[in-house]
N, C-alpha and C positions, 0 to 999 in steps of 0.2 A: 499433230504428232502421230507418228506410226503406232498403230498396234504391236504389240509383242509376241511375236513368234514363239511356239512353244518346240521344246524334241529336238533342241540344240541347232536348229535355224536361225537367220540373223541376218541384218538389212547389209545391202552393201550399195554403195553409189557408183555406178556404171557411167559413160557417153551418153546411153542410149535412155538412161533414169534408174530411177531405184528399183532393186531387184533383191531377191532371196537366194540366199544358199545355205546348203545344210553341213555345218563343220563336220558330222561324220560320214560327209563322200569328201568333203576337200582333199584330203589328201592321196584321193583313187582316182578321182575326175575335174575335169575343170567343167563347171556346170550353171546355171541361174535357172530363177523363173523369175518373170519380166510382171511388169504393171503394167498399170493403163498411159501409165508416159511414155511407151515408146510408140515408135509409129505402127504397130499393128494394132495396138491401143484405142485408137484413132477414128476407127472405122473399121465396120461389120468384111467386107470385100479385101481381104489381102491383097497386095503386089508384092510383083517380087522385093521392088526396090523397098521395102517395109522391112525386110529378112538381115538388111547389113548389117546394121545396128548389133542386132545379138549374131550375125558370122565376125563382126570385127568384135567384140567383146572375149569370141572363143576363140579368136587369135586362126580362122579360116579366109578365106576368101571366099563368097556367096555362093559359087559350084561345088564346093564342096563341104555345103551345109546341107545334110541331105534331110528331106521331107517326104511325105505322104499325103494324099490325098486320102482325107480321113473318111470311114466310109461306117464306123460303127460298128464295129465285127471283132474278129480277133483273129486274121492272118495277119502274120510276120514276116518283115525281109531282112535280109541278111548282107551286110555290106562289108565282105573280106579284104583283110589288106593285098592290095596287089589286083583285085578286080579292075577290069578298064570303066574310064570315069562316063558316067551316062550324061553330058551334058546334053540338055536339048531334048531330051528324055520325058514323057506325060510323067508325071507323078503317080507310081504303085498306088492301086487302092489296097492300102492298111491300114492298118492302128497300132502296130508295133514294130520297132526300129530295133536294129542289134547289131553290133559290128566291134574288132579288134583291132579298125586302123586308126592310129592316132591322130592320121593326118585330115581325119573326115571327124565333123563334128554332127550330131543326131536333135533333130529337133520335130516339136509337135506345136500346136496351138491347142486352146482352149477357152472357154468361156463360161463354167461351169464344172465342167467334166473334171473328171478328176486325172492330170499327170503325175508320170510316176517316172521317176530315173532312178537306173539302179549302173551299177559298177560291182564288176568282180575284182575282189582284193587280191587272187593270186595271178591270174592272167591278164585282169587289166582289161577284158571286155566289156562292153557299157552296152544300156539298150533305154529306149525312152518309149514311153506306151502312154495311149489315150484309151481314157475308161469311162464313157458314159454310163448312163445306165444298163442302156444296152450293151455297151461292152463288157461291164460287172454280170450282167447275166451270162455272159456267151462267152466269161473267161478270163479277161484278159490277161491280170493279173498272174494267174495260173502258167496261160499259154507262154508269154514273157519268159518265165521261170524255164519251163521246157522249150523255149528256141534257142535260149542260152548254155542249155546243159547237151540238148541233141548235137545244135549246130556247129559252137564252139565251147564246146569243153567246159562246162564252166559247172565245178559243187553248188547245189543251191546254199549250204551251209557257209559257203564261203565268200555269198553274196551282201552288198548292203543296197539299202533300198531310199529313195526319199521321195514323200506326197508330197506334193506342194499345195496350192490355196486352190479348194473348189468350195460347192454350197455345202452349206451343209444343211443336219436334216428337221433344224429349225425352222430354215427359208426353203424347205421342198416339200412339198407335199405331191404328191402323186395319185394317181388312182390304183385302183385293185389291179389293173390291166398289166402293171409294171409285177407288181407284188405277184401276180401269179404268173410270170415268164419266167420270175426267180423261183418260184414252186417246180413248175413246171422242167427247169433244167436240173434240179437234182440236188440243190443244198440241203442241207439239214433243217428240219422247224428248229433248232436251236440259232442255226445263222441268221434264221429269216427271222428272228423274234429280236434279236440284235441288232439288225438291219433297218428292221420295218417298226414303228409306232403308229397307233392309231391318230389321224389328225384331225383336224376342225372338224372333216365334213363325213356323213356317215361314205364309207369306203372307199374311204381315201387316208394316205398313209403318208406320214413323213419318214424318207429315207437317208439313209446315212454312209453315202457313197465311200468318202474317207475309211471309215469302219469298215466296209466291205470288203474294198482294197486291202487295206492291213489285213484282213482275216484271210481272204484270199494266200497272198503272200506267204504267211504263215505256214499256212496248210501246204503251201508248194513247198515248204521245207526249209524258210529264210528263219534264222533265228528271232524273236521275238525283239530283242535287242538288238537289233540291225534292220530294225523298219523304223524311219523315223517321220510323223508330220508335223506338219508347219502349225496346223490345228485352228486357218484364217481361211474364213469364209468368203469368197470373191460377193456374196449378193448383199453383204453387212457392209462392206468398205467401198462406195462411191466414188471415192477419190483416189482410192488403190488399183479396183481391180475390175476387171467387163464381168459382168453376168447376163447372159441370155436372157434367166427368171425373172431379172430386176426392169433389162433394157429393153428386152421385145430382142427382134431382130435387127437392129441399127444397133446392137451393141459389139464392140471392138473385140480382139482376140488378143490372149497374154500365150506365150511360148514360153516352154520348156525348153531344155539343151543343155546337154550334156557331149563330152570329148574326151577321148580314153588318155590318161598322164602316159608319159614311158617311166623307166624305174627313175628315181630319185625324185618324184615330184614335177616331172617338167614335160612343158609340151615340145612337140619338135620345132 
């Protein structure tokens, strides 16, 4: 039996296996985050031929499911409608995706890290980001917010947001070395006491990436009630979902993906 999703999330049966989505982007994006049943699942080394499964799920063809070569950071690309199509192209090194054309669907992996899809309600532009640890130190959450409001227009107030399944800070524990690059860049002792608990080992800390992200968000201005997560930990569920923590490095990757609707609910 599946775990229960918490923040208005909810399993749905896909081609590709069971997947999540969160009823409040349904109606702004057509979107999932994947388990360890589909083929990127599978094995640590993506292919490409791994990616169709969730481009036929988002109703794309696999070029124009666009990705990044995730690199742990917080630059952002921006994928307008009307740009010419990069097939054949290396993949940007990012961690944040953002784009207004319906006809391009935005996707990340993960294995831990925390994804995050958001959709803007009036415009309809969507953006997917990955947030390691070190992307939670270096932003990312934040920077998403401001690629979306610089690039294409978009109120943060007028944003919704959804976490999907990462560890949480039960199944992480970290050393000081994390805990003080999130000092070091500038949060508040109030975020970092929120963030960070003391764990097992003397200076070492369990962190609460999820949490982070939500606060992040926030603070860029998204309403409190329009960040929503999933609140299921990929290193708990074995038969759900990869985790790094749990698998070592032969553990599989779960993607994110989100595709901006046009007005009335529908894709083109």
């Amino acid at each position: 039996m599946k775990p229960q999703p918490s923040d208005g999330f909810e399993w749905v049966q896909a081609a590709g296996g069971p997947a999540l989505v969160c009823g409040a982007l349904r109606p702004y994006a057509d979107h999932l985050f994947t388990t360890r049943a589909w083929a990127l699942g599978s094995h640590a080394q993506t292919r490409d031929e791994d990616w169709q499964p969730v481009a036929t799920r988002l109703g794309v063809e696999p070029a124009r499911l666009a990705r990044m070569h995730q690199v742990h950071g917080a630059a952002a690309v921006v994928r307008r409608a009307g740009d010419p199509q990069s097939a054949g192209e290396p993949l940007p090194d990012a961690d944040i995706l953002i784009s207004d054309d319906p006809s391009l669907a935005l996707a990340i992996q993960t294995a831990d890290c925390v994804p995050v899809l958001i959709a803007d309600r009036v415009t309809g532009a969507v953006a997917a980001a990955h947030a390691g640890w070190r992307g939670l130190a270096a932003g990312v959450p934040g920077a998403t917010v401001a690629a979306l409001a610089g690039k294409l227009g978009s109120a943060p107030a007028d944003l919704i947001a959804a976490i999907g399944p990462s560890i949480s800070a039960a199944r992480y524990e970290v050393g000081s070395d994390v805990r003080t690059r999130f000092l070091a860049a500038g949060f508040s002792a109030d975020a970092i006491a929120r963030w960070f608990c003391p764990g097992s080992r003397s200076e070492h800390w369990l962190f609460d990436g999820g949490r982070s992200a939500r606060d992040q968000l926030e603070a860029a201005g998204l309403q409190a009630g329009r960040i929503h997560s999933s609140g299921l930990c990929t290193a708990t569920y074995p038969d759900l979902f990869c985790s790094y923590r749990r698998d070592g490095a032969g553990a599989g990757r779960l993607a994110a993906a989100i595709r901006r609707l046009m007005p009335g609910g529908m894709t083109p």
